[in-house]
C-alpha positions in Angstrom: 7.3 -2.1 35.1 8.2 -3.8 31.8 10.7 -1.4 29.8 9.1 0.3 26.6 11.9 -2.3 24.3 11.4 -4.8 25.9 7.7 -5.1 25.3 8.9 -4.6 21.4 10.8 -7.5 21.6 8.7 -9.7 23.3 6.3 -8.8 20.6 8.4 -9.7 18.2 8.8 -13.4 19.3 5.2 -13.5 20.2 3.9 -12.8 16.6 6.7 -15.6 15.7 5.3 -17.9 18.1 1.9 -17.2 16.6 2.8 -17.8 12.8 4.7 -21.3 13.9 1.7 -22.4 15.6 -0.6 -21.8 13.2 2.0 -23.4 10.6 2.2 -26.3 12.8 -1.8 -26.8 12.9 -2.2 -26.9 9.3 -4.0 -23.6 8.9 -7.2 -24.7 10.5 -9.9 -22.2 10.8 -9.9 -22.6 14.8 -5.8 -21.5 14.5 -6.6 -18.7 12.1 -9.3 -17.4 14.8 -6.8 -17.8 17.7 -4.1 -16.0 15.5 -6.4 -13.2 14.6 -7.7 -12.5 18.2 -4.2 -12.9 19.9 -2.9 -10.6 17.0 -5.6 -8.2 17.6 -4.9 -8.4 21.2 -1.5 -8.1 20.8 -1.8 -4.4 18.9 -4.6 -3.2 21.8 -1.6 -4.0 24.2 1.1 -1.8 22.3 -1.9 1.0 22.1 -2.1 0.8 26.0 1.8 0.8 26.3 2.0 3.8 24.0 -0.8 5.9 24.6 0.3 8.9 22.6 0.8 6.5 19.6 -3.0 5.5 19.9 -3.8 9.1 19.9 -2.1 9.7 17.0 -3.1 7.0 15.3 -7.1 8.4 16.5 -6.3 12.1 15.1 -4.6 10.3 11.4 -8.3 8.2 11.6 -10.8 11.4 12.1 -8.5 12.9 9.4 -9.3 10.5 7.2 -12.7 10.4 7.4 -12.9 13.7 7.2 -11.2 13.9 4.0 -13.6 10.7 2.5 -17.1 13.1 3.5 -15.4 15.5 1.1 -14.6 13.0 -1.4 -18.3 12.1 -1.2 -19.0 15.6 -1.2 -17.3 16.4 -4.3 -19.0 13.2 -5.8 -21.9 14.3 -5.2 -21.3 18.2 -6.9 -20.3 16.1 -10.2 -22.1 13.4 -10.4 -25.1 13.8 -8.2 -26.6 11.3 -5.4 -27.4 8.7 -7.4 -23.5 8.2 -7.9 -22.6 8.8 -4.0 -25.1 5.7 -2.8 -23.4 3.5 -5.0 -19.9 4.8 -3.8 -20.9 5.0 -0.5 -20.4 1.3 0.9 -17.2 0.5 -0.8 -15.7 3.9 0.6 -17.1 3.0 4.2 -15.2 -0.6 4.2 -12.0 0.8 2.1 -11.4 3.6 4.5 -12.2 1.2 8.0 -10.1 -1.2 6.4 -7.2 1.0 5.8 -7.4 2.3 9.1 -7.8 -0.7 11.1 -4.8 -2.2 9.4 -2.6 1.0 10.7 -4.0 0.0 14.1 -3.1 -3.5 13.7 0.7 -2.5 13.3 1.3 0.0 15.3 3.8 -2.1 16.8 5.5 -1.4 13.7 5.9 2.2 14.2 9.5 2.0 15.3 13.2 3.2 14.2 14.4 0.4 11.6 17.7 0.5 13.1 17.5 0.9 17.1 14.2 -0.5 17.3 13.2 2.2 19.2 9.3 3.3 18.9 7.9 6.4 17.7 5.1 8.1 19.4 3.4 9.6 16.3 2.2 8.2 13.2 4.3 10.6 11.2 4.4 13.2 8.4 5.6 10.4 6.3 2.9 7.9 6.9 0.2 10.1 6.7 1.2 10.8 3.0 1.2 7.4 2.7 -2.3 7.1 4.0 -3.7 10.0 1.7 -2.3 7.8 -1.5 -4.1 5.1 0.5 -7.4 7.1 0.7 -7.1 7.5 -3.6 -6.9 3.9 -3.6 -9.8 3.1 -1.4 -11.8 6.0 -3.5 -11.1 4.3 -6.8 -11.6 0.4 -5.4 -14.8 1.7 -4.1 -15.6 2.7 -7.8 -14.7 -0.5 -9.2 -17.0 -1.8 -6.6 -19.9 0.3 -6.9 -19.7 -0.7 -10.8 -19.4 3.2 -11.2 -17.4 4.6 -14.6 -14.2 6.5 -13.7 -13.4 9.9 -15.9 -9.6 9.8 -17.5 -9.4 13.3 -15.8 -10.4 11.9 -12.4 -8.1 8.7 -13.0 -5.5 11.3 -14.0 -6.1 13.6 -11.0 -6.3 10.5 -8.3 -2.9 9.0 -10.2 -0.8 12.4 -9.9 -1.6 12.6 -6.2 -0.3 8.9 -6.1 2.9 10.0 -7.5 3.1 13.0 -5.4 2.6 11.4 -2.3 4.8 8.4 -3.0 7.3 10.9 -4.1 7.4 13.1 -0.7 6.7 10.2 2.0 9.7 8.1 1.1 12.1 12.1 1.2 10.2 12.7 4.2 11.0 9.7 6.1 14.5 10.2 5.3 14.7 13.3 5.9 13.3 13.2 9.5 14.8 9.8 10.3 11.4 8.4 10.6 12.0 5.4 9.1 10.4 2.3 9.7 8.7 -0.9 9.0 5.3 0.0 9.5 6.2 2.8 6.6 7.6 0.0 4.3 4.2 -2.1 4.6 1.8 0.8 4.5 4.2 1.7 1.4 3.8 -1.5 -0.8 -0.1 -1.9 0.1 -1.4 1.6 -1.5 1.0 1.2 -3.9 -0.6 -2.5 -5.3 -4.0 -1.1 -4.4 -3.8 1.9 -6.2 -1.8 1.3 -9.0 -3.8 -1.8 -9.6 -6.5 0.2 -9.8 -5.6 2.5 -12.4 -4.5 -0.8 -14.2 -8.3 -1.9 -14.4 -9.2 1.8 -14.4 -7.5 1.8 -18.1 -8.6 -1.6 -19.4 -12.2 -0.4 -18.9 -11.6 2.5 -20.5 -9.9 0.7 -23.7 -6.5 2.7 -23.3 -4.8 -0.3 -22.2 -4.9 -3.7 -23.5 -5.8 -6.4 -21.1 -2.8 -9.1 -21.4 -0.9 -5.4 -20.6 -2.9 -4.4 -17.7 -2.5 -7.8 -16.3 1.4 -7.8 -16.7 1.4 -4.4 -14.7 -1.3 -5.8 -11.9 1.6 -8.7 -11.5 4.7 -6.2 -11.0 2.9 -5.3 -7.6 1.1 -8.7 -7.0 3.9 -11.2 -7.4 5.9 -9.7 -4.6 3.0 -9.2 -2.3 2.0 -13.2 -2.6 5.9 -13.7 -2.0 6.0 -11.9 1.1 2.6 -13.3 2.2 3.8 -17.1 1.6 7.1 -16.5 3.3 5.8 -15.0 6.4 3.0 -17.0 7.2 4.7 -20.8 5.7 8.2 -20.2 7.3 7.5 -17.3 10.0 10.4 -15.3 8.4 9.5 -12.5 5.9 11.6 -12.4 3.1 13.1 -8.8 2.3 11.0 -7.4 -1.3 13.4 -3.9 -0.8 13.5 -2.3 -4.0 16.3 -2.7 -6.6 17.9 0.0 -8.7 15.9 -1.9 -11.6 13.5 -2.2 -9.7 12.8 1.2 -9.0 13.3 2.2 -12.7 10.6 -0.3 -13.8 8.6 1.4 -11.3 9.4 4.7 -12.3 8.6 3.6 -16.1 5.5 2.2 -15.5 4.7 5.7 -13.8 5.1 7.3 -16.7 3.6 5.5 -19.2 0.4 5.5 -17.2 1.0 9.3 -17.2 1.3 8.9 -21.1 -2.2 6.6 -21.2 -3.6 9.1 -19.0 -2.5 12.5 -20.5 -4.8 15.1 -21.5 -5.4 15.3 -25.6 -4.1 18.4 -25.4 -0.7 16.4 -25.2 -1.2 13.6 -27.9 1.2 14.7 -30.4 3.8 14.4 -28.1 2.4 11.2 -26.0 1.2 9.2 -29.0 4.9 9.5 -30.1 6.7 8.4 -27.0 4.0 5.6 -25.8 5.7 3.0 -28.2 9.1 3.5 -27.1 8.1 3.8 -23.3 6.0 0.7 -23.4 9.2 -1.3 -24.9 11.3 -0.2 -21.9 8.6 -1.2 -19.1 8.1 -4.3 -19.7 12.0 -5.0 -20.4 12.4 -3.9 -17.1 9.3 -5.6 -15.8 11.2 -8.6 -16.3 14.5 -7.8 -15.4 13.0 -6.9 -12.2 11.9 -10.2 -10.3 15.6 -11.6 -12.0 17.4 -8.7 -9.5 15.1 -8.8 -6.7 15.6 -12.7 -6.1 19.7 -12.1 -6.7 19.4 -9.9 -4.1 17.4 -12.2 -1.9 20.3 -14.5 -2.4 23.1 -12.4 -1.8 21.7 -11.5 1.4 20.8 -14.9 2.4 24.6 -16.0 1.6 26.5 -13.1 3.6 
């Protein structure tokens, strides 16, 4: 009986194998299918191999679902029915999405330094997917051509901060650690955040050469790690840097600044200046450290 590691492994080659191929045939749509079903095959393997894994993963999944009905549910107290068919659809595919993707790396779900898999989704992760269910709510807004409140943007952004706040501490804390955390990580982060980009520009409390500045600090990175995994079959490392996580961490609070109640404008309308000065210095110090990193690593 193949040993629980070594199936890991052999995974590991095998999604190499796949991205070379379909580098080597050009990207043709009959590569992308076979790359997509043998990928797709490859996670229903790793759920066979580690049934408790799957079963988390289903339990995390009826979770979530249950937590969008009472999203809908709450919609539909505010804003009526009317509001909760138009949500509806965009929800249903944000949610399946976001779900099916956790699915498709579960083969992920393993100790960044032995390698060795866990059998849970974890505490961590499923913080991570409740910023993730924000983000689907809000896309699915955007979607539905639906108006979003400054209150509800507010609410949905301090959850986001919360969340991002505890799954990282968590992770650490219970040396759960792992690559399927780090991807999970960066894709509600861009989803959400972007969001709450648009969110603003349509609500005129953010210009929209800003909001497209801010949509690039978590877009630029993602494209980078896209292009370098599927051109060259060897993912590039997009860890954060010190100034990278204090551009992050400044962004974060000038959205809370945007987003404030009035009840705070004396004291937001005097730091917004000064805060917006220091984001977008360190919005483009940012990329300058990340890709000195990149190349420190690749030299030693």
């Amino acid at each position: 009986m193949e040993h629980p590691q070594q199936h890991i492994s052999s995974n590991n080659q095998f999604v190499v194998d796949l991205l070379t191929t379909l580098r080597e045939e050009k990207y043709s749509l009959i590569a992308w299918q076979r790359f997509l079903v043998r990928s797709w095959q490859m996670s229903c393997e790793t759920a066979r191999t580690f049934p408790s894994l799957k079963r988390s993963w289903v339990h995390v999944t009826i979770l979530m679902s249950a937590l969008a009905f009472g999203l809908c549910i709450f919609t539909y107290i505010v804003e009526g029915s009317g509001t909760v068919l138009r949500l509806l659809p965009g929800l249903i595919c944000c949610v399946a999405w976001q779900q099916s993707d956790l699915f498709w790396h579960l083969g992920l779900n393993r100790d960044s330094g032995t390698g060795q898999i866990f059998t849970s989704i974890g505490v961590a992760n499923i913080l991570t997917g409740l910023r993730g269910l924000c983000a689907s709510y809000v896309l699915a807004r955007l979607v539905g051509g639906l108006h979003t409140p400054t209150w509800l943007a507010f609410s949905l952004f301090i959850i986001g901060i919360v969340t991002d706040i505890f799954d990282g501490l968590v992770a650490r804390t219970t040396q759960t650690q792992s690559k399927l955390g780090q991807i999970a990580d960066g894709e509600t982060d861009f989803c959400l955040y972007g969001a709450i980009c648009i969110i603003l520009v349509q609500n005129s409390l953010l210009p929209l050469w800003l909001g497209l500045v801010m949509i690039a600090r978590f877009l630029l990175p993602l494209i980078g790690a896209l292009l370098s995994y599927f051109l060259f079959a060897h993912p590039l490392r997009f860890g954060s840097t010190r100034i990278g996580k204090f551009a992050g961490l400044s962004q974060c609070l000038y959205f809370l600044v945007l987003l404030a109640p009035p009840l705070f404008a004396p004291l937001t309308h005097l730091i917004a200046l000064p805060l917006l000065i220091v984001t977008l210095v360190l919005l483009a110090l940012a990329p300058i450290a990340q890709i000195t990193a990149n190349v420190s690593r690749e030299t030693y």
